[in-house]
CHARMM-style PDB file with segment names, atoms N, HN, CA, C and O in Angstrom:
ATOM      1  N   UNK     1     -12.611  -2.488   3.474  1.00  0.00      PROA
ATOM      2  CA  UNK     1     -12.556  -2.467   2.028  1.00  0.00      PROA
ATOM      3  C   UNK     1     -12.050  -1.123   1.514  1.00  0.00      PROA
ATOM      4  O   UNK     1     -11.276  -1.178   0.559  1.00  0.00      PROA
ATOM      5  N   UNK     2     -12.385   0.135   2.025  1.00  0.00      PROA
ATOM      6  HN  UNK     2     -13.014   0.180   2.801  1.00  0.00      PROA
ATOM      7  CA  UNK     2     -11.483   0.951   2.205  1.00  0.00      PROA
ATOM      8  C   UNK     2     -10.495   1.034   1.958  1.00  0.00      PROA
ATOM      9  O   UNK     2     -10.185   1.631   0.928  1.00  0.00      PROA
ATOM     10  N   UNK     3      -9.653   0.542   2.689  1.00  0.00      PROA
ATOM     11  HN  UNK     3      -9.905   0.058   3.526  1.00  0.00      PROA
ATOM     12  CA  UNK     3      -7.948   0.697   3.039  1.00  0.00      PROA
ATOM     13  C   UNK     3      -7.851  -0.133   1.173  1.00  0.00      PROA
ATOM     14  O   UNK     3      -7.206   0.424   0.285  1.00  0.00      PROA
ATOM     15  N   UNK     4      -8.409  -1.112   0.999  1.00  0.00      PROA
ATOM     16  HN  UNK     4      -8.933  -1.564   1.721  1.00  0.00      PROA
ATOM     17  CA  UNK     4      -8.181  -1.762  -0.496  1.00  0.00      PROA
ATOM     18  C   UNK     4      -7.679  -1.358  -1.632  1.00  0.00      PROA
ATOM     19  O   UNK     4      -6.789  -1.742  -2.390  1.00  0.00      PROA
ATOM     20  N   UNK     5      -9.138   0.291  -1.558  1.00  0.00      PROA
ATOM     21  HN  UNK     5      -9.862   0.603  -0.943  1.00  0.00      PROA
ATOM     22  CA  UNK     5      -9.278   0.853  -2.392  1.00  0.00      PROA
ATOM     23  C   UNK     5      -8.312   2.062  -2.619  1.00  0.00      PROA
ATOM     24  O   UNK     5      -7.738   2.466  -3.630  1.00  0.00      PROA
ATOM     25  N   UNK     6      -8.330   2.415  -1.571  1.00  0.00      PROA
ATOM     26  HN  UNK     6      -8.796   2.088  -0.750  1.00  0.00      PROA
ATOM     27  CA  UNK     6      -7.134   3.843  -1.204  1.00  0.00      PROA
ATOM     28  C   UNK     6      -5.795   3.043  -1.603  1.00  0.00      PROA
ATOM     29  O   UNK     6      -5.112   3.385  -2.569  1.00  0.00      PROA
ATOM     30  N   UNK     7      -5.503   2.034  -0.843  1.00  0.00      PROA
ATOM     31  HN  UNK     7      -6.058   1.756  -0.059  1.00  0.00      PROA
ATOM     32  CA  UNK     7      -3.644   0.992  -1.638  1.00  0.00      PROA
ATOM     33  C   UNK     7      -3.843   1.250  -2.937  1.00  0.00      PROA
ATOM     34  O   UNK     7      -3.012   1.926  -3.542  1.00  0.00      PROA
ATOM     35  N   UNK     8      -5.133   0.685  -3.662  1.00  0.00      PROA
ATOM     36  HN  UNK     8      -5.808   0.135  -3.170  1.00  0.00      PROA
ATOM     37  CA  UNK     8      -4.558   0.496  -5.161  1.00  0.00      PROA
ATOM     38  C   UNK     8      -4.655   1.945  -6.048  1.00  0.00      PROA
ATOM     39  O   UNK     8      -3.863   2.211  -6.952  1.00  0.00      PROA
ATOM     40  N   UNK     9      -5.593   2.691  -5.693  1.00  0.00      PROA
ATOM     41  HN  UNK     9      -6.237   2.474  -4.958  1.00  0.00      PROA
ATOM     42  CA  UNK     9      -5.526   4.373  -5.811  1.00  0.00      PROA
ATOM     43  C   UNK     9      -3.892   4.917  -6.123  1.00  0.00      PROA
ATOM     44  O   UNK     9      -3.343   5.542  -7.030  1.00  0.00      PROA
ATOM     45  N   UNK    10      -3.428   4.230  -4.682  1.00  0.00      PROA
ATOM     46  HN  UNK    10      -3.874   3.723  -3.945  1.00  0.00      PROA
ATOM     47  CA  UNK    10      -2.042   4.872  -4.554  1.00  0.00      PROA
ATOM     48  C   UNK    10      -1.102   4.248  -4.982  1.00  0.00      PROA
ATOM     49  O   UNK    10       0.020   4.754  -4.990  1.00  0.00      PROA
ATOM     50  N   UNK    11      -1.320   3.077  -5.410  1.00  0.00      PROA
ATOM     51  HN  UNK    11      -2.232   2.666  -5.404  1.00  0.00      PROA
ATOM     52  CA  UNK    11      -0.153   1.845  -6.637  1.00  0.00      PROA
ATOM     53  C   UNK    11      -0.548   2.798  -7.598  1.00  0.00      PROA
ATOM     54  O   UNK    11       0.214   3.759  -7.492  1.00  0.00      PROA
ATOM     55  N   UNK    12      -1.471   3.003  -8.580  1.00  0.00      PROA
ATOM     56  HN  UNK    12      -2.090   2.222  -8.666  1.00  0.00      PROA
ATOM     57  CA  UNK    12      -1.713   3.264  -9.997  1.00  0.00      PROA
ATOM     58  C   UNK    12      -1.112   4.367  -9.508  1.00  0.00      PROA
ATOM     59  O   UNK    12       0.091   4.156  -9.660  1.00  0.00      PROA
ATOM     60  N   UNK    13      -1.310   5.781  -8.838  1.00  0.00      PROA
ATOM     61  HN  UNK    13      -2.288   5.953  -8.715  1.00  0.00      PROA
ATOM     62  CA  UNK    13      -0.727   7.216  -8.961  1.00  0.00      PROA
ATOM     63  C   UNK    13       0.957   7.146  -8.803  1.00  0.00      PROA
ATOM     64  O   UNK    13       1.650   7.507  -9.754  1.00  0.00      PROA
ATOM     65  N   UNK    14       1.558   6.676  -7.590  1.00  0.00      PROA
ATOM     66  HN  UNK    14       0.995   6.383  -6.817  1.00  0.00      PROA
ATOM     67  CA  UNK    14       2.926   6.218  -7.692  1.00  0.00      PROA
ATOM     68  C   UNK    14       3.412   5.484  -8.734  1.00  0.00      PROA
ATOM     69  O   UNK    14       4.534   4.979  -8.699  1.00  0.00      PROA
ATOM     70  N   UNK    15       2.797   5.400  -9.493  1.00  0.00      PROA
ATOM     71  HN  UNK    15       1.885   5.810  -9.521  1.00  0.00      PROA
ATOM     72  CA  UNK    15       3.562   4.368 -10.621  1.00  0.00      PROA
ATOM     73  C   UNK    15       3.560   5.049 -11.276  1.00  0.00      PROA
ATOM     74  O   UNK    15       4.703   5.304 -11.654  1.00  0.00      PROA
ATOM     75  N   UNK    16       2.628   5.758 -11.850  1.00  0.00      PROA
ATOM     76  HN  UNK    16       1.699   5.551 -11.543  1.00  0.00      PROA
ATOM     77  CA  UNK    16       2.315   7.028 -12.810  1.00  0.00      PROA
ATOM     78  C   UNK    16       3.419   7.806 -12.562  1.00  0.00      PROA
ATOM     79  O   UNK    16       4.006   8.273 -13.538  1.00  0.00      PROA
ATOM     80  N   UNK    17       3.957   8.119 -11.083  1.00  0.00      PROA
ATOM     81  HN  UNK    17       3.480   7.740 -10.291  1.00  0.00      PROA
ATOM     82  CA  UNK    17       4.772   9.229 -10.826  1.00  0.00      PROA
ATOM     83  C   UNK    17       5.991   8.949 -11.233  1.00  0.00      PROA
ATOM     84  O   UNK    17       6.697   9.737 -11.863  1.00  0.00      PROA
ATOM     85  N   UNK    18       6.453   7.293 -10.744  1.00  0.00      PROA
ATOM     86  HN  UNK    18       5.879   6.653 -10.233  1.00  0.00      PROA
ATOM     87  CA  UNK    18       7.526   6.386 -11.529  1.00  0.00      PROA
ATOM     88  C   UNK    18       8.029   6.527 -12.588  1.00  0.00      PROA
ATOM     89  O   UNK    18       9.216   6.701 -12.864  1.00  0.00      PROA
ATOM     90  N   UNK    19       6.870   6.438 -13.441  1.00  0.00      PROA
ATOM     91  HN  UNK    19       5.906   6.297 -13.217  1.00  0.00      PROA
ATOM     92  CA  UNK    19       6.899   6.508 -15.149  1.00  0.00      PROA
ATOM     93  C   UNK    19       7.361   8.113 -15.544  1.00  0.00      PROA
ATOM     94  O   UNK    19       7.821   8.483 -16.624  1.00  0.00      PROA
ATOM     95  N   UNK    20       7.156   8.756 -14.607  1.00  0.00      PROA
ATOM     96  HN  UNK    20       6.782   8.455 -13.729  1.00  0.00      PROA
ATOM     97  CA  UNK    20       7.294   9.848 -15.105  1.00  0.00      PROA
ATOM     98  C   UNK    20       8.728  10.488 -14.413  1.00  0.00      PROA
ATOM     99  O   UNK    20       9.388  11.456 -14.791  1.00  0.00      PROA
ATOM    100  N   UNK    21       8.884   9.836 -13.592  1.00  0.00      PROA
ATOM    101  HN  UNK    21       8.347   9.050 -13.285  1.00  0.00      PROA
ATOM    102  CA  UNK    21      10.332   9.544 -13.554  1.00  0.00      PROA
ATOM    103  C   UNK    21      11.665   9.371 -14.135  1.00  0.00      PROA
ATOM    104  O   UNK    21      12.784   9.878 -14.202  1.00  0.00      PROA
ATOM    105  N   UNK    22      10.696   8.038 -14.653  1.00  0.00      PROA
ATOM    106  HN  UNK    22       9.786   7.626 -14.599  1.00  0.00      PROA
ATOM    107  CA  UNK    22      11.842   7.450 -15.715  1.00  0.00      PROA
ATOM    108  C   UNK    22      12.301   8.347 -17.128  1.00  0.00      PROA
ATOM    109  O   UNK    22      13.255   8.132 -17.876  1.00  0.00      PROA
ATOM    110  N   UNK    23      11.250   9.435 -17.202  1.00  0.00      PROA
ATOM    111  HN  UNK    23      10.475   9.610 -16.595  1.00  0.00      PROA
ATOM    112  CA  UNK    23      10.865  10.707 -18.676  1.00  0.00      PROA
ATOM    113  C   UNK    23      11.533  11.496 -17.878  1.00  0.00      PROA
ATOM    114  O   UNK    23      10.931  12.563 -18.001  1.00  0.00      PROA
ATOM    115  N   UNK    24      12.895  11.763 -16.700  1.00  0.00      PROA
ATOM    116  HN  UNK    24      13.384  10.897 -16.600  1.00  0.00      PROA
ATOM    117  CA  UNK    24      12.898  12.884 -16.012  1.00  0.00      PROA
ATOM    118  C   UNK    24      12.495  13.590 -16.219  1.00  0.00      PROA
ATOM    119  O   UNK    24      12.973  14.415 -16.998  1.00  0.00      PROA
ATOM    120  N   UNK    25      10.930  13.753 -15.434  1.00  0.00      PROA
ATOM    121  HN  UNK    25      10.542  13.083 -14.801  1.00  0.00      PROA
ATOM    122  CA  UNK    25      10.276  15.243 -15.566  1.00  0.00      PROA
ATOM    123  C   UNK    25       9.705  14.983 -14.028  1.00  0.00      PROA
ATOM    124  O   UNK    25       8.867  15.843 -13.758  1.00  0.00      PROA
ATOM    125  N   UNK    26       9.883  14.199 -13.125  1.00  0.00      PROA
ATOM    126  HN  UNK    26      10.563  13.499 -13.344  1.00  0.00      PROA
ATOM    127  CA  UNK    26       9.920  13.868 -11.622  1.00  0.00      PROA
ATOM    128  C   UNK    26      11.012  12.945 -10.741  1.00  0.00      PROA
ATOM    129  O   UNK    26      11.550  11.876 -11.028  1.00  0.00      PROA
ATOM    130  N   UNK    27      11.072  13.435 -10.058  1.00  0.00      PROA
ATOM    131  HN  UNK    27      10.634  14.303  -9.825  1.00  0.00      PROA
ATOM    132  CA  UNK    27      12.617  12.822  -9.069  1.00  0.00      PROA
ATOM    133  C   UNK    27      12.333  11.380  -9.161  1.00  0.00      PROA
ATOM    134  O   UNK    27      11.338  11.100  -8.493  1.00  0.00      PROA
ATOM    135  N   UNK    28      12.926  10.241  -9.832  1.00  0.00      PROA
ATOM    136  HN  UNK    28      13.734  10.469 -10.376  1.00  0.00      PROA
ATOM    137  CA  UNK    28      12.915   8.968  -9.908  1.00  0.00      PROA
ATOM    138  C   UNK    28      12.751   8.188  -8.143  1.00  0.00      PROA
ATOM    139  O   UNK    28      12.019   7.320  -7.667  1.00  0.00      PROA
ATOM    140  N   UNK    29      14.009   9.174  -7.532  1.00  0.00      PROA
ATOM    141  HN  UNK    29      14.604   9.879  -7.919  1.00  0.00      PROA
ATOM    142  CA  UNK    29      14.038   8.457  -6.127  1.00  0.00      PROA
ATOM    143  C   UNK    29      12.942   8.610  -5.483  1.00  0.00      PROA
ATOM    144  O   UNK    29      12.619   7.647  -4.788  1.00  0.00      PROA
ATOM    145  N   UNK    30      12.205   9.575  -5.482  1.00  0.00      PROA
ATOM    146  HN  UNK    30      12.468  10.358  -6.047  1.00  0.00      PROA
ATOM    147  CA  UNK    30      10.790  10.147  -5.047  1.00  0.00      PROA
ATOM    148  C   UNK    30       9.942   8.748  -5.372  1.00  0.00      PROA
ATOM    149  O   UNK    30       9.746   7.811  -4.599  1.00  0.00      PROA
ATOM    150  N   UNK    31       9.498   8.896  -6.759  1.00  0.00      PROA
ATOM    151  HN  UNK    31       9.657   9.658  -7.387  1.00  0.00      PROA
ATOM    152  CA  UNK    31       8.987   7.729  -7.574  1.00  0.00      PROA
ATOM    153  C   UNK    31       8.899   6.440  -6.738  1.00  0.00      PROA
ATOM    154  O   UNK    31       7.856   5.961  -6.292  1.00  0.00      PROA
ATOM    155  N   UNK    32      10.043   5.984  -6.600  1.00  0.00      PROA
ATOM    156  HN  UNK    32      10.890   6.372  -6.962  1.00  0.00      PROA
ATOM    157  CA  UNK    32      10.597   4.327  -6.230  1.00  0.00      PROA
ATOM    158  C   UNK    32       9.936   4.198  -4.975  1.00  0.00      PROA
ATOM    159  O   UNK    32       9.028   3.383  -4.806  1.00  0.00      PROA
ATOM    160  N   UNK    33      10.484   5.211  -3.802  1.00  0.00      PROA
ATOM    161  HN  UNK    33      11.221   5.873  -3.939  1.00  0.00      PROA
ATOM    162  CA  UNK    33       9.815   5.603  -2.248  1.00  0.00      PROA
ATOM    163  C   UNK    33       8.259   5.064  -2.299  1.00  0.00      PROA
ATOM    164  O   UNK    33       7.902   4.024  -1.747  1.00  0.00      PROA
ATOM    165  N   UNK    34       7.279   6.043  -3.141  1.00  0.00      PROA
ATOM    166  HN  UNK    34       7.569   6.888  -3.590  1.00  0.00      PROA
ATOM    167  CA  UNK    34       6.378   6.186  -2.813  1.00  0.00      PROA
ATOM    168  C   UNK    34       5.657   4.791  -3.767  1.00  0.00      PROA
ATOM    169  O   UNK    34       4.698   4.083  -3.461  1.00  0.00      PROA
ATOM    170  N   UNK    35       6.184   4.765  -4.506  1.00  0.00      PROA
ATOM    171  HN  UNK    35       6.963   5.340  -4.755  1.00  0.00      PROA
ATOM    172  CA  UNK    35       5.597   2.996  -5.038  1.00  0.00      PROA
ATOM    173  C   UNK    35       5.899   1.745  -4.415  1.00  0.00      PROA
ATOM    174  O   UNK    35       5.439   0.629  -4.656  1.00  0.00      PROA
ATOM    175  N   UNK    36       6.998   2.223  -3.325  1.00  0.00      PROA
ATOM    176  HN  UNK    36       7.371   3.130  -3.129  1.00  0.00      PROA
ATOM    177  CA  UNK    36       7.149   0.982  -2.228  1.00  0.00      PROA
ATOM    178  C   UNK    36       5.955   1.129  -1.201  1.00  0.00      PROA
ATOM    179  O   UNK    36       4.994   0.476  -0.794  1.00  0.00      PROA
ATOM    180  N   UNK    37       6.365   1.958  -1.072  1.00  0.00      PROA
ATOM    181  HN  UNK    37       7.146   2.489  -1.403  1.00  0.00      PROA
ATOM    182  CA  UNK    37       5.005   2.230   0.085  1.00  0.00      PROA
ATOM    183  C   UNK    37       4.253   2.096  -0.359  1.00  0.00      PROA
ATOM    184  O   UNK    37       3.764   1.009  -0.049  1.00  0.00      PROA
ATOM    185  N   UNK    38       3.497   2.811  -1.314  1.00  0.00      PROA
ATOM    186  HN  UNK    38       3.894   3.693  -1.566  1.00  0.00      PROA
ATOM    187  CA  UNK    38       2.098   2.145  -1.461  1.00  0.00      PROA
ATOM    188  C   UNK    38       1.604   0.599  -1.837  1.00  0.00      PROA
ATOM    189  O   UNK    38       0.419   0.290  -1.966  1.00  0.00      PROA
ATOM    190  N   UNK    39       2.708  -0.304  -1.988  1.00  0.00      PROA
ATOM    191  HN  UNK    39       3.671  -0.054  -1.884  1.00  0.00      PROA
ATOM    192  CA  UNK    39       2.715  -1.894  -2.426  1.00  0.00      PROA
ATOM    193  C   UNK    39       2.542  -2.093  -1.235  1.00  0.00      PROA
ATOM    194  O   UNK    39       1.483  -2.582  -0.842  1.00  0.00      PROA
ATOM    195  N   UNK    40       3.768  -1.687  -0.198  1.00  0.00      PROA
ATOM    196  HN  UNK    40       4.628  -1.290  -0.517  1.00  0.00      PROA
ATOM    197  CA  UNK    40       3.688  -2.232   1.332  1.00  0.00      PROA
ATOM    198  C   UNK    40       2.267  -2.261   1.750  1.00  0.00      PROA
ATOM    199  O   UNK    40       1.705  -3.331   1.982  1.00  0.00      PROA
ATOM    200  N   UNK    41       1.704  -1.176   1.847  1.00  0.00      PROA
ATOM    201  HN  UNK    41       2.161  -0.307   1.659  1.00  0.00      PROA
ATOM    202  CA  UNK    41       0.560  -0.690   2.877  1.00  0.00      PROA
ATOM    203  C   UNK    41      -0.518  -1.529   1.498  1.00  0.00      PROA
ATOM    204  O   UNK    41      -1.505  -1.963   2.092  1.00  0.00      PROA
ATOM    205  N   UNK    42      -0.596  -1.753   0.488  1.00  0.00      PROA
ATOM    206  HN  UNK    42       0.206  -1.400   0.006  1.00  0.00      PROA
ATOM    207  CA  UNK    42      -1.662  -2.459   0.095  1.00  0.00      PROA
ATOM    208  C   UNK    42      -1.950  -4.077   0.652  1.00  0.00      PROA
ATOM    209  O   UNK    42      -3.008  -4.638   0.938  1.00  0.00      PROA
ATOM    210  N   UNK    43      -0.134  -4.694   0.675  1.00  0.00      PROA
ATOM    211  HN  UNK    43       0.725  -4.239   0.442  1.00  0.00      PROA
ATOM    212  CA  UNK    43      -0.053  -5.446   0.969  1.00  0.00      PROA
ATOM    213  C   UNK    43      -0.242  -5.846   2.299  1.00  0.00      PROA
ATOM    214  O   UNK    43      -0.287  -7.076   2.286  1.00  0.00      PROA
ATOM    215  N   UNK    44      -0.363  -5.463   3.329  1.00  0.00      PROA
ATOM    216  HN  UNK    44      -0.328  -4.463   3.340  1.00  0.00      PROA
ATOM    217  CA  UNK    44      -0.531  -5.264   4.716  1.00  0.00      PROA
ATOM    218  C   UNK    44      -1.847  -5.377   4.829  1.00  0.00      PROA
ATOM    219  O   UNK    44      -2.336  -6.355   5.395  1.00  0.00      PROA
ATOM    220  N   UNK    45      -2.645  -4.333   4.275  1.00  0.00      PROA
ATOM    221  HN  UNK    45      -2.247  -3.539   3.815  1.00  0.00      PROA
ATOM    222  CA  UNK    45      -4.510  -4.592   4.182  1.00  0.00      PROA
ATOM    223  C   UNK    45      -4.780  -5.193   3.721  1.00  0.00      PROA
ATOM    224  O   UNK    45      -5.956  -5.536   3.844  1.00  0.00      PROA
ATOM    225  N   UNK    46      -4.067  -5.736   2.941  1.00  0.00      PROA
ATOM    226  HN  UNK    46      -3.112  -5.457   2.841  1.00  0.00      PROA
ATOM    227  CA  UNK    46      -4.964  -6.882   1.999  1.00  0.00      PROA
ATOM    228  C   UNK    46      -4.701  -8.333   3.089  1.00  0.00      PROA
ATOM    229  O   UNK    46      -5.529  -9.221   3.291  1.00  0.00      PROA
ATOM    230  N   UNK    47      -3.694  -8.264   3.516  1.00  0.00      PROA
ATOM    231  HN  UNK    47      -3.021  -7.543   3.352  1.00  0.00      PROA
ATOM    232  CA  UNK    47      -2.996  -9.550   4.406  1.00  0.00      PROA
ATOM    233  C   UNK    47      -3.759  -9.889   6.123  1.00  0.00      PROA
ATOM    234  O   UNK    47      -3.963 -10.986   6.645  1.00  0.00      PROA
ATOM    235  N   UNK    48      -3.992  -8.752   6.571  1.00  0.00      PROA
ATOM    236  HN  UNK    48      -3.826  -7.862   6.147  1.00  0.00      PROA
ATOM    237  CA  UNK    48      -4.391  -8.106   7.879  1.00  0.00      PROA
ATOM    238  C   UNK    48      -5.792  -8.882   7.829  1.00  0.00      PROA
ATOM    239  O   UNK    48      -6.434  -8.798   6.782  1.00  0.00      PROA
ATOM    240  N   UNK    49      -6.280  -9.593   8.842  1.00  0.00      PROA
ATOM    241  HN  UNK    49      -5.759  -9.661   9.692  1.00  0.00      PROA
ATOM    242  CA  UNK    49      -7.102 -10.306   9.406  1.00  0.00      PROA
ATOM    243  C   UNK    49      -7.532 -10.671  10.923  1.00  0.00      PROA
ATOM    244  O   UNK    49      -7.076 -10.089  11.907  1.00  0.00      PROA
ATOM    245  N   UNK    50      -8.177 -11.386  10.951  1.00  0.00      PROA
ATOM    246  HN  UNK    50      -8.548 -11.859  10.152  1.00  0.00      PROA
ATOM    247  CA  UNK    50      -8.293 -11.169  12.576  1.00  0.00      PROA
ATOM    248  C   UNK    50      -8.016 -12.550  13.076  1.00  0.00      PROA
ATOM    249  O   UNK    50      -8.199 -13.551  12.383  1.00  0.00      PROA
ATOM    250  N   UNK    51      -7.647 -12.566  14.088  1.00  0.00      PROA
ATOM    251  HN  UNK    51      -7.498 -11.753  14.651  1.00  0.00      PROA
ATOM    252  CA  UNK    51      -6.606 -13.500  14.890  1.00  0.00      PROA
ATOM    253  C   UNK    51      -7.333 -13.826  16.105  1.00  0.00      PROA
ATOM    254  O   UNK    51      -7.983 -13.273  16.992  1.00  0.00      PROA
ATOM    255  N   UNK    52      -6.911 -15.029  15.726  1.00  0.00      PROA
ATOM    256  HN  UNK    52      -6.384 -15.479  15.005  1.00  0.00      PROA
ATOM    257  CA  UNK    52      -7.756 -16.179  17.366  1.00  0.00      PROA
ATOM    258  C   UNK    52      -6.873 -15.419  18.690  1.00  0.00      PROA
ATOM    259  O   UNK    52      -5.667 -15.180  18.736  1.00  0.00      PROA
ATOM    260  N   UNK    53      -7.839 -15.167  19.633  1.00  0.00      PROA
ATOM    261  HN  UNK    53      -8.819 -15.362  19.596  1.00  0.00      PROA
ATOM    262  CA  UNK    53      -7.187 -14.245  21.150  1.00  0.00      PROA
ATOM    263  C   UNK    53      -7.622 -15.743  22.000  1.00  0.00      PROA
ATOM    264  O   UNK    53      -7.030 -15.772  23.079  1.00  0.00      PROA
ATOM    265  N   UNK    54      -8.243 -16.615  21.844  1.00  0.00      PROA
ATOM    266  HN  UNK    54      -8.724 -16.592  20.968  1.00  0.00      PROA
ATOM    267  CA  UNK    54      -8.297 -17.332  22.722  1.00  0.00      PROA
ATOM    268  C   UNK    54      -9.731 -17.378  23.055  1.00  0.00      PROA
ATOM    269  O   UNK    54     -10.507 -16.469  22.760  1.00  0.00      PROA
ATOM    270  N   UNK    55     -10.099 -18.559  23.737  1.00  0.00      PROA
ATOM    271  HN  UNK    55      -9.468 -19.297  23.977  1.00  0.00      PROA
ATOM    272  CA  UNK    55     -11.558 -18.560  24.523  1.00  0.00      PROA
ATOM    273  C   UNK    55     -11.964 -17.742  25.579  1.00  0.00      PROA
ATOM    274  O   UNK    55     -11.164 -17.873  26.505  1.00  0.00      PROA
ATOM    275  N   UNK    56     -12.946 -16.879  25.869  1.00  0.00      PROA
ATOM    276  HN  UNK    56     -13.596 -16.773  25.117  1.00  0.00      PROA
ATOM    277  CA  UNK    56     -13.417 -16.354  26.942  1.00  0.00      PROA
ATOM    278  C   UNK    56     -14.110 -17.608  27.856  1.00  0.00      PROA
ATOM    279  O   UNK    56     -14.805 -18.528  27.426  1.00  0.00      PROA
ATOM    280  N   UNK    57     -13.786 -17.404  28.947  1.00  0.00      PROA
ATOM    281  HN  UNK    57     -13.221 -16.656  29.297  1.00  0.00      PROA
ATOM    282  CA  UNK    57     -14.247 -18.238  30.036  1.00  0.00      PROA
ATOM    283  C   UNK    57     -15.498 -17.298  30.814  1.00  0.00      PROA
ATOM    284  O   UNK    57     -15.488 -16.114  31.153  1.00  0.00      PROA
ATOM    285  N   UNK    58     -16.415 -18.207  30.922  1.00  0.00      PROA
ATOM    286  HN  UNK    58     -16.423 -19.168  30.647  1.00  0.00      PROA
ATOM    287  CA  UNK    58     -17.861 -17.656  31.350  1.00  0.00      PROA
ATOM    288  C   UNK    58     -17.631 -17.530  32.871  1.00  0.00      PROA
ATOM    289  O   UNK    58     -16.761 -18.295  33.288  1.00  0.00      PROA
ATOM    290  N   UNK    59     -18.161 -16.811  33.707  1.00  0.00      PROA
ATOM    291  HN  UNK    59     -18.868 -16.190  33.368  1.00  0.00      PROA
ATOM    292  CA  UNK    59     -18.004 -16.391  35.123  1.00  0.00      PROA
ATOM    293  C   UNK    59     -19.352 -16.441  35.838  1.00  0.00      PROA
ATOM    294  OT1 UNK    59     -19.433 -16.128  37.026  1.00  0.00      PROA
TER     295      UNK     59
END
């Protein structure tokens, strides 16, 4: 739940940085970078689950 909280932390601040971008008073390309990434990596934790490995066989 973590990783959740830290993605959307880092959507709202990159976007912020975006916006402030768009006011050139921060490198737009900077902006765009780091609001991809932080969508990616939210989207990834949020998606990320755990996966059938198969049956263990008793010995």
């Amino acid at each position: 739940m973590k990783k959740g909280i830290i993605g959307l932390v880092s959507i709202f601040t990159s976007f912020c940085l975006f916006t402030l971008g768009l006011m050139n008073l921060f490198p737009i390309l900077v902006g765009i970078i780091l609001l991809y990434l932080s969508i990616f990596f939210s989207v990834f934790c949020f998606n990320e689950r755990r996966r059938f490995k198969g049956m263990r066989m008793k010995r």
